[in-house]
C-alpha positions, 0 to 999 in steps of 0.5 A, a space after each residue: 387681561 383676564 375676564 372677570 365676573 364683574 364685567 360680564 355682569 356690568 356689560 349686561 346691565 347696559 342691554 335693556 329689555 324694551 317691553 319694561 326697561 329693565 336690564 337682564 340682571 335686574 329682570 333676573 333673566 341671567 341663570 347659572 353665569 359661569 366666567 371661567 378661564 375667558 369661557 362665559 356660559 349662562 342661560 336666558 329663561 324667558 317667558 315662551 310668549 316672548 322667546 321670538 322678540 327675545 332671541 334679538 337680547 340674546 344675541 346682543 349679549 353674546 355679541 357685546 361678551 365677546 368684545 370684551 377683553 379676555 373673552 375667548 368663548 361665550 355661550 349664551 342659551 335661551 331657554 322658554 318655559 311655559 308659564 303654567 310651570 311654576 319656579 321651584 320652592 321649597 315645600 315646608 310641609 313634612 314628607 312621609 317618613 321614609 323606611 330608614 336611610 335610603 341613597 340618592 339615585 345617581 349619587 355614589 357617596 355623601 360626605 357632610 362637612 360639620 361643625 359644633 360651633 359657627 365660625 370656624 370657617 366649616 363653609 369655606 372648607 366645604 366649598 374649597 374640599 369640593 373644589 378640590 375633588 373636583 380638581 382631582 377629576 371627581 363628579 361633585 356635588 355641594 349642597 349648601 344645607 346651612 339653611 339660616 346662613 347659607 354662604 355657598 352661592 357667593 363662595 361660588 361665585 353663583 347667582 340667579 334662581 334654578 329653573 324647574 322644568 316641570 315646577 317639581 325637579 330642581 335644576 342645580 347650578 354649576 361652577 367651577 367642575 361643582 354642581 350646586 344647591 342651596 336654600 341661598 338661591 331661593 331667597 334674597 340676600 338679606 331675607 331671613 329663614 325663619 322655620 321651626 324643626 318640621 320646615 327645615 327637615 322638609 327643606 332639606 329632603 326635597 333639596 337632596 331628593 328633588 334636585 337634579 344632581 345627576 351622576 355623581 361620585 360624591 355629594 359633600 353637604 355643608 350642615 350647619 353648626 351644632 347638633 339640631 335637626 338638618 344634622 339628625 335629618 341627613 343622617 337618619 333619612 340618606 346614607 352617609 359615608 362619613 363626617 369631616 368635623 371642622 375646628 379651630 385649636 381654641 378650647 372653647 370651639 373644641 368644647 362644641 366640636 366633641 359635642 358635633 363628634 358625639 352626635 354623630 357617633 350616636 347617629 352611626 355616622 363614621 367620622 372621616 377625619 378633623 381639620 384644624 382651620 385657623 391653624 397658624 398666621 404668618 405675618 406677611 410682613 415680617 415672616 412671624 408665625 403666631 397661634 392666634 387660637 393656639 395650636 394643636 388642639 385638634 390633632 391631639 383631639 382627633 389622636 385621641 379619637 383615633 381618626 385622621 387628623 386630614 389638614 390644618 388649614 392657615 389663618 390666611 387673607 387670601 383664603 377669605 379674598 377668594 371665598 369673598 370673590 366667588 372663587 375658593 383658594 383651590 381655583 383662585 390660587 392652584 398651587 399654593 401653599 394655602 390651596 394645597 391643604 385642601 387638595 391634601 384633604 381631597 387626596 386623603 378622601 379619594 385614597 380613602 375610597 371615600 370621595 
């Protein structure tokens, strides 16, 4: 029986902390929880007054993890900072405007996964060609900067807020072999985003200049759609190594992605290659196979363009399962026909010399 997320975090609600009744969940004390492979790692970030009397919680909750059915390792740390460090929030005031791109010490390469219009699955992408680099052995990076609909801590499977050591540096989360950040983390789930331009160019400077993103061979950034100022912000102040464009085959959503490959032309952004998401539905009853946004628009756009056409992707349930579950069809489902276009991708990219 394999260990799922689900039940670590429901064995966790039943351990109460007796100072306020509340349970480790619900007083936020579980940071970056990791269920993978019968492996359950997370960190208890407690108040430094309080880490004696909360070392006997900790050791509960690694005692009753270990329980479980399918729980081979459990690692539970505790970490007390003191409460003169502050959580980390985004700064929304402009930063000083730097002399012209620079990179990010510890980064190799940027790669920014874009789209002209929502909706054609760019963030699911992102998530699984991250994934996929990380299967293939690369040191990954994902900055989730679709700042108004930031998808990448439940594709993940992440949640919590990251810690600050010094209520400066950002300390990202970890999931399956990806290092992760996200504006998603600093807000709760049904709250809006509501910034203008300067806000958002700040959010994502400190996001890609304050997080603790380490040694990496490639950070893969999940811009929003369109064409507005997260995009002009990456690419004018952080060297970029190229753009994947994600589109489906429909006409309407081509019209938008020529508008996204425009910008980046304009930016001086290389483009990496197109991927057709969305490409083809085959029944899983009766075998049929049928274009549902048509068929080969983006191989012929990317032909005209001269520039890889890198996978198409199928219209498949599992692919949106496995986003929903927190674990990208990449890891869920290695080795499937659906998981495969995505280590294509990935391939692609390191052969490349790109990722």
């Amino acid at each position: 029986m394999s260990l799922t997320r689900e039940t670590v975090l429901s064995t966790l609600k039943t351990i109460k902390d007796p100072a306020n009744g509340q349970d480790l969940v619900a007083a936020g004390l579980v940071r970056g929880l990791s269920v993978e492979d019968g492996s359950v790692r997370f960190v208890m970030e407690v108040d430094h007054r309080r880490a004696q009397e909360m070392e006997s919680l900790r050791a509960e909750a690694e005692t009753q993890l270990k329980a479980l059915p399918g729980a081979e390792t459990v690692s539970v740390v505790m970490t007390a900072h003191k409460a003169t460090a502050p959580a980390p929030e985004i700064n929304i005031s402009r930063r000083s405007e730097a002399q012209g791109p620079e990179m990010i010490p510890g980064i190799d390469r940027i790669i920014a996964v874009a789209s002209g219009k929502g909706g054609v699955g760019k963030s699911t992408v992102a998530a699984n060609i991250a994934c996929a680099l990380a299967a293939e052995g690369r040191r990954v990076g994902l900055l989730d900067a679709d700042v108004y609909g930031p998808s990448q801590p439940r594709m993940l499977g992440v949640s919590g807020r990251p810690a600050s050591p010094d209520g400066k540096t950002i300390l990202p989360m970890r999931n399956h072999g990806v290092t992760m950040m996200s504006i998603g983390l600093m807000t709760n789930d049904d709250q809006a985003v509501v910034w203008r331009g300067p806000m958002l160019m700040g959010a994502l400077q400190q996001m890609m200049t304050q997080v603790q993103w380490g040694a990496l061979d490639v950070l893969i950034v999940d811009l929003p759609p369109g064409t507005g100022d997260v995009q002009m912000t990456l690419t004018q102040k952080f060297v970029v190594d190229g753009a994947v464009i994600v589109s489906t085959p429909q006409d309407v959503a081509l019209l938008d992605a020529r508008k996204g490959i425009d910008m980046f032309k304009q930016l001086g952004t290389p483009l990496l290659g197109m991927i057709e998401n969305m490409s083809t539905h085959i029944c899983s009853a009766c075998g049929h196979e049928e274009h549902v946004f048509g068929h080969g628009g983006v191989a012929h756009e990317a032909e005209k363009l001269g520039i890889p056409l890198l996978a198409e992707i199928p219209l498949h349930l599992d692919i949106r399962l496995a986003a929903d579950g927190g674990a990208p069809i990449v890891v869920s489902k290695a080795g499937s026909a659906q998981a495969e276009g995505f280590r294509k991708v990935a391939r692609t990219l390191i052969e490349a010399g790109k990722a």
